[in-house]
N, C-alpha and C positions, 0 to 999 in steps of 0.2 A: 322152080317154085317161087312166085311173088315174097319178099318181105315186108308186103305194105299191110297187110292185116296185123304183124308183129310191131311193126314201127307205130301203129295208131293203135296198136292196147301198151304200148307202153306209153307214148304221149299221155295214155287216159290215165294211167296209173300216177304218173308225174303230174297233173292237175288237180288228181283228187289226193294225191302227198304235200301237194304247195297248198290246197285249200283248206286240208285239217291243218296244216303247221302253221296260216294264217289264222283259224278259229283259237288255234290252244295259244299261239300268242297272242290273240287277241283277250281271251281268259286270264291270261297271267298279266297282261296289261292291266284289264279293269280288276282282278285281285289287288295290287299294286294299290288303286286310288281308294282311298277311306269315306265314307259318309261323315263327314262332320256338320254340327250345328254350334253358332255362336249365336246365345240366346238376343243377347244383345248386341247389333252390327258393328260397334267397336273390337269385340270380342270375336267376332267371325272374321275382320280385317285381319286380325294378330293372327290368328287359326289359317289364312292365306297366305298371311306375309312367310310363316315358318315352315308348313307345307308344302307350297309351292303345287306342282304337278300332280302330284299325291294324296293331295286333297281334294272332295268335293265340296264346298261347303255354302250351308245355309243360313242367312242371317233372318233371323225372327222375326223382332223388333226394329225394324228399319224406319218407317216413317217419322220425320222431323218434324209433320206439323199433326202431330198426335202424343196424349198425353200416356208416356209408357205404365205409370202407375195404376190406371183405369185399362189396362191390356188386357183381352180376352182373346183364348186360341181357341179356332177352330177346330172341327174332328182332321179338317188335312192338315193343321199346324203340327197337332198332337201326336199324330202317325209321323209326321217326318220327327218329330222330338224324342221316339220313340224308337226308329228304326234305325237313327244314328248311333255311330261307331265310336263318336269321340262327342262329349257335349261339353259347353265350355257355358257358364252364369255367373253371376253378380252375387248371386246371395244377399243376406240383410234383408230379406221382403221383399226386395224388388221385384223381384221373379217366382216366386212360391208358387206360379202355376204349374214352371216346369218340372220346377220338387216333384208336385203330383203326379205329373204324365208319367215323372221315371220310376216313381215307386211302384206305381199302380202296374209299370212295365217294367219288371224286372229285367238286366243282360246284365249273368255275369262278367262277360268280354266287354261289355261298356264301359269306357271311361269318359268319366265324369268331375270334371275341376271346375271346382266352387272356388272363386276368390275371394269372399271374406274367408274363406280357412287357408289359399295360401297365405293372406295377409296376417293370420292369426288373430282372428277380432271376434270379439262376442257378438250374442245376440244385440244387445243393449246399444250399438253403435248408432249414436242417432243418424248419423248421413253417411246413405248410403251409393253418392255417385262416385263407386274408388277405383272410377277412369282419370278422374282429374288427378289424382294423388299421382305425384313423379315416380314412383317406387314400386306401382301396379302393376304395368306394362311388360316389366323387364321377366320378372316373376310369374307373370303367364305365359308371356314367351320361350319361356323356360320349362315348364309345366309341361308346355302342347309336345315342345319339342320331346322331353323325356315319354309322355303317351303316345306319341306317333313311332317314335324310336323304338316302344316295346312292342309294338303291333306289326311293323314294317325295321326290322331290325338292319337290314341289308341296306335301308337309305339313314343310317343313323349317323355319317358322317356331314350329308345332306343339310340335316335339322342343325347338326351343331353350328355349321357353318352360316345359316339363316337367322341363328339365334345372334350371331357375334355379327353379322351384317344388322338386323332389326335395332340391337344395343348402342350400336356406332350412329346410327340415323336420329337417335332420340338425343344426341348430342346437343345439337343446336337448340331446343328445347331448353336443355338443362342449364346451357351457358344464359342464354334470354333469361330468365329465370333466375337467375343468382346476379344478371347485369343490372337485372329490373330490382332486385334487391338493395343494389349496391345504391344506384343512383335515385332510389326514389324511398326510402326507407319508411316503412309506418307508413305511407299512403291510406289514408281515408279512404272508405267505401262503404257504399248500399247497397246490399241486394233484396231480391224477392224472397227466392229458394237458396239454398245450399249448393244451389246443384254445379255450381266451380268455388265452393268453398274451399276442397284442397286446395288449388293450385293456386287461390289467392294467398290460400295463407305461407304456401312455398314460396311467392312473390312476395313474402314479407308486407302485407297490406294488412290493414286494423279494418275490421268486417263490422264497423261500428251499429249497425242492425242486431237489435237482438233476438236471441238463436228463437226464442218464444213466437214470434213473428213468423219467421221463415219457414219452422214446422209446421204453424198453423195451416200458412198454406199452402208447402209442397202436399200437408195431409188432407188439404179443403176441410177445414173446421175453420171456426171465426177467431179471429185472435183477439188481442184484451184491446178494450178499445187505448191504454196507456201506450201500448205497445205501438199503432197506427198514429197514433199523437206525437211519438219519437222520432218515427219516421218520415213524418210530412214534416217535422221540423228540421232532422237532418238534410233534409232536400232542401225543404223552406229556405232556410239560412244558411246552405253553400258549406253545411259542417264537413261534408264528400270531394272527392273530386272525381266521383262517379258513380252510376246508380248500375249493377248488373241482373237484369232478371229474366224468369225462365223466357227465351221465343217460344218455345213450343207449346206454354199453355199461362194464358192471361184470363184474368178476372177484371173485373170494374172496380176491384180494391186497388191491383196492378195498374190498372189505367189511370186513376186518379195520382197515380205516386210517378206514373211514364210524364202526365201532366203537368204534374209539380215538379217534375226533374226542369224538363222544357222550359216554365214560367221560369225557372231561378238561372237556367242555361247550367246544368249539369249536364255534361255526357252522359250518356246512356248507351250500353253495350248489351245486347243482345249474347245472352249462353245458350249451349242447345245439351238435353240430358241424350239425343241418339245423334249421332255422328252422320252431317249432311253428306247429302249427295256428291260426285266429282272429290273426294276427299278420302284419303287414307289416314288413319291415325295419329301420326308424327302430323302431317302438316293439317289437320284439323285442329293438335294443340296447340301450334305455332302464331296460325290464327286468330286462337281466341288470345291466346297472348299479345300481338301485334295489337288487336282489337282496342285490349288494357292501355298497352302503351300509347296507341295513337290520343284515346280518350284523356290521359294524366296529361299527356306532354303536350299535345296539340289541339285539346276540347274537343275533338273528332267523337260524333257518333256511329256505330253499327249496330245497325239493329239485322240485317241478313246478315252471312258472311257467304259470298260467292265464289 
């Protein structure tokens, strides 16, 4: 009697045993990776950087040459803000759209990190860009790491080790930053917006613009006309050794003071409120710091940073 009808139902048996055992781990692989969204694409970087494999994630607010405070989501933004596993926002205003999509969608299994509450900051905090702040990063990085670690317990050595790599990387940063301090002390400066007011004020720089000004227009209301009189004077007469205001969103208030920087030969440094293209986090702040220093030390202007 032949064994070939035997030898070829067990072959079948052995390919449809290798095919479920490639389905079910394929199953437990995409179990493994999480939906995340980082409202804002600095915040989705950090959300990568500690994830790693494990994460899927979607950054929201990405475009650089768009103004994030006039942001509106769409019904497909809103469904992916909704059907995320981990969401990670700014808080302060800036984002209050997402507030809404999560509330109006409830998951108990959602985590959700607001960084004005890990920073511990009121409502009241007039500026709200606390990507610039040195102290931000380490703190969400640390956050994601502890939500991912409750949800995927089994990679929780993983995250820790990503966090202590992430923290190590912001080094150079922090040194730039205290060197920029040492040697340039009280540095004069103009800006537009607020929107690298931490990290100037961590570079120990005097933001001689008054705050009145800068609210008016990261808020687009008109400012006092005393206030605009200050500041074309500080420019005017070289009171700065450099004017920074937003890239991503100019008015013809802005431009008359980019003008007046020019006529008096002040640098001009270009800040971005969403983290440009070709750039991770760490060396996005680096840059705009280089940016500082080139402008103080060398008159150098940037107005992109590429």
């Amino acid at each position: 009697m032949s064994l070939l009808p035997s030898v070829l139902s067990s072959h079948r048996f052995l390919g449809i045993a290798l095919a479920c055992s490639a389905l079910f781990a394929g199953t437990a692989q995409a179990a493994d990776v999480l939906r995340a969204v980082g409202v804002e694409n600095e915040y989705a970087n950090v959300i990568s950087q500690i994830g790693g494999p494990y994460v899927q994630v979607q950054a929201i607010e990405s475009n650089p040459n768009t103004d994030p405070h006039t942001f509106q989501a769409s019904p497909a933004i809103a469904r992916e803000v909704a059907q995320a596993q981990l969401v990670v926002r700014n808080g302060l205003g800036y984002d209050s759209w997402a507030k809404k999509i999560l509330a109006a969608n409830p998951n108990r299994a959602r985590k959700v990190i607001v960084v004005q509450d890990l920073l511990g900051l009121p409502e009241s905090t007039p500026n709200p860009h606390l990507w610039y702040k040195p102290e931000t990063m380490p703190k969400v990085a640390a956050a994601v790491a502890d939500a991912l670690s409750a949800m995927l317990p089994e990679h929780r050595g993983y995250f820790a080790a990503q966090v202590k790599k992430f923290d190590a990387s912001l080094q150079p940063w922090y040194q730039g930053l205290a060197a920029f301090r040492k040697d340039y002390p009280h540095t004069p400066v103009a800006v537009s917006e607020p929107v690298a007011d931490y990290m100037l004020e961590a570079a120990g720089c005097e933001i001689k613009t008054p705050w009145s000004l800068q609210a008016a227009i990261m808020n687009g209301t008109d400012p006092a006309p005393q206030d605009v009189s200050l500041q074309s004077e500080l420019l005017g007469k070289r009171r700065v050794k450099v004017f920074l205001y937003n890239q991503q969103v100019t008015s013809s208030l802005t431009q008359s003071f980019l003008a007046k920087a020019k006529q008096a030969q002040v640098p001009v440094v270009g800040v971005y409120e969403t983290m440009p293209a070709g750039y991770d986090y760490q060396r996005w702040m680096m840059a705009e710091l280089n940016a500082l220093r080139a402008a103080v030390v060398h008159g150098a202007s940037t107005t992109v940073l590429h």
